[in-house]
C-alpha positions in Angstrom: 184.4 32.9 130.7 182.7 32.8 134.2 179.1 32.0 133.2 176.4 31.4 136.2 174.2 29.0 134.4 171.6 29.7 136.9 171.2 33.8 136.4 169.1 34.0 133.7 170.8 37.6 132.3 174.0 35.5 132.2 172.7 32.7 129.8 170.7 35.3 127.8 174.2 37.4 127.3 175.8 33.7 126.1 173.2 32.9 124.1 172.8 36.3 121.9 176.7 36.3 121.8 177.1 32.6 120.5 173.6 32.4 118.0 175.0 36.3 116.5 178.2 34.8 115.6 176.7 31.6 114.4 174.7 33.9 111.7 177.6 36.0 111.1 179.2 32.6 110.0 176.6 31.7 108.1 177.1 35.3 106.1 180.9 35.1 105.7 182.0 31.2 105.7 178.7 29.6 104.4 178.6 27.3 107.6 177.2 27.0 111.3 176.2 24.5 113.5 174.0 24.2 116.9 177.0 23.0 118.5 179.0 25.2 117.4 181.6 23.7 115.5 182.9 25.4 112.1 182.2 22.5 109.6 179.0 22.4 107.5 176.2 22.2 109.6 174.3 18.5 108.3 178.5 16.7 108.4 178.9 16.9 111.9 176.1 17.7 114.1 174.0 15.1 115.3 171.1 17.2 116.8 170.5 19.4 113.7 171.1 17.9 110.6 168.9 16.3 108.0 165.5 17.2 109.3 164.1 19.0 106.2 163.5 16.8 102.7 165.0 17.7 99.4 161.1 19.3 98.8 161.8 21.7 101.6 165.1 22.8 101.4 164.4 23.6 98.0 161.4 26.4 98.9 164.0 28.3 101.0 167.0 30.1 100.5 169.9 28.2 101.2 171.4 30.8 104.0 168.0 30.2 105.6 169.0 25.9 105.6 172.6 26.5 106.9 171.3 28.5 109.5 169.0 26.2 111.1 169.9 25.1 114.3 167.0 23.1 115.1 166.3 19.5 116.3 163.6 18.6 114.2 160.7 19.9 111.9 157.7 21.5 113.8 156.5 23.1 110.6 155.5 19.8 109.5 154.2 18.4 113.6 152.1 21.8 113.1 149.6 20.9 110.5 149.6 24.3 109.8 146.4 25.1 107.7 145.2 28.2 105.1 144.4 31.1 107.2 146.3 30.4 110.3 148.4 32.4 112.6 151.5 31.1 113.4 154.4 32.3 115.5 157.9 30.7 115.9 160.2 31.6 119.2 163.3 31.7 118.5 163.1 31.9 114.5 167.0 32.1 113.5 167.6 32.2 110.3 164.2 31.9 109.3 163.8 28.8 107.8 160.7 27.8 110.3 159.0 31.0 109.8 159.5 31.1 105.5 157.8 27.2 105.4 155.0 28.0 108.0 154.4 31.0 105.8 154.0 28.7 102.2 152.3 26.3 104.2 149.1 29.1 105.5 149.1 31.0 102.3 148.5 34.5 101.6 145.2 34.8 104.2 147.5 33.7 107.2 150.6 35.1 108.8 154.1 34.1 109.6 155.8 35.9 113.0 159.1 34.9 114.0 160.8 36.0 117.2 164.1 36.1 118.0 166.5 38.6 120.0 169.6 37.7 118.0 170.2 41.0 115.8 172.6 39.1 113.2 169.9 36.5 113.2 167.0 39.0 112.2 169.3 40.2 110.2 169.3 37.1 108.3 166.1 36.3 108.6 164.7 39.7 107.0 167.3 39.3 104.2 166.1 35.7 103.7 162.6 37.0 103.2 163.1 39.3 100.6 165.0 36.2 99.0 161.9 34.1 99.3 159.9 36.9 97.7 157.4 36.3 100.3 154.8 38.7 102.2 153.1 37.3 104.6 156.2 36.6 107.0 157.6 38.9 110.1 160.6 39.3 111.9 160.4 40.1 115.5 162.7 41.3 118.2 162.1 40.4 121.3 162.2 37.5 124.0 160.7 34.5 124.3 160.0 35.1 127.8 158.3 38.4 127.4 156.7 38.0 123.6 155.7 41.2 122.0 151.8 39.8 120.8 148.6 40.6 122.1 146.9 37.7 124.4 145.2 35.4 122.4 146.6 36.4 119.2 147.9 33.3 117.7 146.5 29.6 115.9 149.8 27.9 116.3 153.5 28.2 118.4 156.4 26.3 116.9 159.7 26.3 118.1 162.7 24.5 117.1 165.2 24.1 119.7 164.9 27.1 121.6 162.6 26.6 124.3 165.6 24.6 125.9 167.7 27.6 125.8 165.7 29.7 128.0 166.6 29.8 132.3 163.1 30.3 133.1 161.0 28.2 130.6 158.1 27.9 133.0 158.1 32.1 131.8 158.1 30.6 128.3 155.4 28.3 128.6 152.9 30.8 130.0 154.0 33.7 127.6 153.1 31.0 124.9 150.1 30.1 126.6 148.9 33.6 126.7 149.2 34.9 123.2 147.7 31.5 121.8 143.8 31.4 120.8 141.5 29.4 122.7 142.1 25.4 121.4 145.5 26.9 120.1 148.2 24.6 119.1 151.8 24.9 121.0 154.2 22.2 118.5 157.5 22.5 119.0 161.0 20.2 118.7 162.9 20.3 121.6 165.9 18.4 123.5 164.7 16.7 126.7 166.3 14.1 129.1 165.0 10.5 129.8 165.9 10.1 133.6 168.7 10.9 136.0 171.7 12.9 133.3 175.5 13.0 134.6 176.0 16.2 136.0 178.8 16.8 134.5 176.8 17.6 131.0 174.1 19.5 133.0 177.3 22.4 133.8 179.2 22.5 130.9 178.7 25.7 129.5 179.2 25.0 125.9 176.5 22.4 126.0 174.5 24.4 127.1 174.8 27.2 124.1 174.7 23.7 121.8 171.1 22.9 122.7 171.5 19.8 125.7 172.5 20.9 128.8 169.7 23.6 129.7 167.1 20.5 128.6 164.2 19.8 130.6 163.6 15.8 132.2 161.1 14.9 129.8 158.3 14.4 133.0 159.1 18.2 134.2 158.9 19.1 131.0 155.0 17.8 130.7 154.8 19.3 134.4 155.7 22.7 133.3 153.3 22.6 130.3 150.0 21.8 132.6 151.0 23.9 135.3 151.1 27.0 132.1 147.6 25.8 131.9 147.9 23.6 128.6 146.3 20.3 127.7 145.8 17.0 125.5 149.9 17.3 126.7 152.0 14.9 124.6 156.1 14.1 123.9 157.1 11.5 121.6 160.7 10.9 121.3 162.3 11.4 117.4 165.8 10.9 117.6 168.0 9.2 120.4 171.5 10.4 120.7 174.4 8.3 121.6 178.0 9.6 123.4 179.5 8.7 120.0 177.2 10.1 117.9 178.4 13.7 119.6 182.0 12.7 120.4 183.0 16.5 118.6 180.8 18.3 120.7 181.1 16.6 123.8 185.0 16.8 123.4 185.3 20.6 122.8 183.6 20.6 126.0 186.0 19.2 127.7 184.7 15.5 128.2 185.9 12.3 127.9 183.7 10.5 125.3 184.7 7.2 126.5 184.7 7.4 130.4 180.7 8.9 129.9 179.9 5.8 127.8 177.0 4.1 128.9 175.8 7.2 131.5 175.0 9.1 129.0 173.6 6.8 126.2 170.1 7.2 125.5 169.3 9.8 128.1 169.2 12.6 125.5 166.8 13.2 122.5 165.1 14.8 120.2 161.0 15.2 120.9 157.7 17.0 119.0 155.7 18.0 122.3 152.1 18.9 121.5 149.8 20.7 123.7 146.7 22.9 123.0 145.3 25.2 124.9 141.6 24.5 126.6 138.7 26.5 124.8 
């Protein structure tokens, strides 16, 4: 496939295609994974797995867990409080939006956003599982997000933002529906430094959350130039070549000659902003 990683319609088309088929697996085999490999998601993928406790996992249904393709847990970075607002881009399978909804009760609201139609399929069938009301289901982009200005306490995202060609679009979409001294907390993947090129254009990175990462200072560039403030990233989990020797293999790269290039230059971040009063 003949993907031009810098046309944003092209990534967009790749995206939809390889997040619907990772909820269609989810429906049919009972497994999915960011990177999209077929094994159970928390055996083999470095990036997504084990980031909810036992106590979590347990308040959402388990097609909701297996479809997670996240990189860390913005429900609890949030501090989401009674009451609140709270939107996630690029919602999945749900599990995000179903937490955040427990977590502002019955006064506050739960959106999720996605453009994936297997995934709001999910999603909306995972509610009705959760036998919760206060949650819903978007379909849209996360470039053009279909809320009124100023709309919103709190953004999360888990592992999305990344995803997007034009995330400086992103960050001022989210800018503009969030309330005055709203809170933007997502996980993402970011870069630490100069990154091999070679990762930067393979395509099937790209789908499995690392390539289309931001350098972690552009990424703080992009969020005050949105207009945000009080910017912060701190770094949760450091990956390794090894650690993501199956994904960096079925894209076609030799685990041992990008050794020490690539060690350390990719992780795992909560990057908290707010938006001035």
């Amino acid at each position: 496939m003949n993907i031009n990683l810098t046309d944003p319609d092209s990534v967009k088309e790749l995206v939809k295609k390889k997040y619907g088929e990772a909820a269609l697996r989810v429906v049919t085999e009972g497994k999915t994974s960011c990177c999209g490999t077929a094994k159970p998601l928390h055996a083999v993928d470095p990036i997504t797995r084990d980031l909810y406790v036992d106590g979590e996992a347990a308040l959402v249904p388990a097609d909701a867990l297996l479809a997670s393709l996240g990189c860390g847990n913005p429900t609890a970075l949030a501090e989401l409080k009674p009451g609140e607002t709270v939107l996630d881009l690029g919602s999945g399978g749900g599990i995000d939006v179903l937490l955040s909804a427990r977590r502002v009760g019955p006064a506050g609201k739960a959106y999720g956003l996605d453009m994936t139609d297997e995934m709001l399929a999910l999603a909306n069938e995972n509610k009705l599982k959760a036998g919760v009301d206060n949650v819903e289901f978007l379909k849209g982009e996360i470039e053009d997000i279909p809320l009124p200005d100023n709309s919103v306490d709190v953004l999360i995202s888990n592992c999305v933002i990344n995803l997007s060609a034009d995330k400086g679009q992103v960050l001022r979409e989210a800018f503009r529906v969030l309330k005055p001294g709203g809170r933007f907390a997502v996980s993402d993947i970011a870069f630490r430094g100069a990154v091999p090129e070679q990762i930067r254009e393979s395509l099937a990175l790209w789908v499995g959350c690392v390539a289309g990462a931001l350098e972690q200072n552009e990424y703080r560039e992009k969020l005050a130039a949105a207009g945000f403030e009080n910017i912060s990233l701190e770094p949760t989990r450091e990956y390794k070549a090894a650690d993501a020797r199956e994904m960096l293999e079925a894209a076609g790269i030799d685990v041992e000659a990008l050794g020490a290039a690539a060690d350390g230059k990719v992780f795992s971040a909560y990057i908290r902003a707010t938006k001035p009063f």
